[in-house]
C-alpha angles and dihedrals in degrees: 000000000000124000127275128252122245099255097028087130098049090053088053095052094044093044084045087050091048096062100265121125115216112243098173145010112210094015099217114216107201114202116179104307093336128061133183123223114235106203091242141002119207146157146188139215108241095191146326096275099028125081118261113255109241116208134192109212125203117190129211126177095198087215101122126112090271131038093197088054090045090054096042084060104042083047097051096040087051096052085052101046093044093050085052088046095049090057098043113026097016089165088055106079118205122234133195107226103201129171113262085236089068102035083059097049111014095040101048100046118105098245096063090042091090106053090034081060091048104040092038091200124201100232136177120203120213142192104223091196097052101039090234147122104235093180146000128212103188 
């Protein structure tokens, strides 16, 4: 069972405030004899006659020594998870939880423009402090 993030916790409550129930944490995604663990797995119901939307969530911290390292990885482990998704849960849509912090910096600067235009990620940003989703990007 892999570690979890730093503000593991403060992503679950806001996603809990925002309407979403919790169905798993870590969300295992199983793919032939190996599998990959997805920090959360949640979904809401959208109305009484229409099917419930159902969300992958990776979490990333952005508090080690480089922000750009920090974003190389989130965005290579993103493009991963979400291929593996595609195949296996292609109604579950996977979404990038970053700090606001870094969604502000890291994700604005010109060097992350390109693959952000190439992966095209589906990202949340959160305040950690505040337990909350100040922003989504689908």
């Amino acid at each position: 069972m892999p570690a979890k993030d730093t503000y593991h916790s403060a992503v679950r409550n806001a996603l809990i405030k925002d309407g979403w129930t919790i169905t798993h944490d870590p969300f295992r995604l199983a793919y032939g004899v190996r599998g990959v663990f997805v920090d959360l797995g949640a979904e809401r119901t959208l109305g009484a006659e229409r099917d419930g939307e159902k969300i992958a969530v990776e979490i990333k911290s952005f508090l080690g020594a480089s922000d750009l390292k920090d974003f190389q990885d989130a965005v290579g482990q993103y493009f991963v998870y979400r291929a593996l998704l595609r195949d296996t849960e292609p109604d579950r849509k996977l979404f990038l939880a970053v700090p606001a912090s870094a969604f502000e910096t890291t994700f604005s600067e010109p060097i992350t423009q390109p693959p952000l235009r190439e992966l095209a990620p589906s990202i949340f940003a959160y305040d950690p402090s505040e337990e909350a989703i100040i922003r989504w990007i689908p």
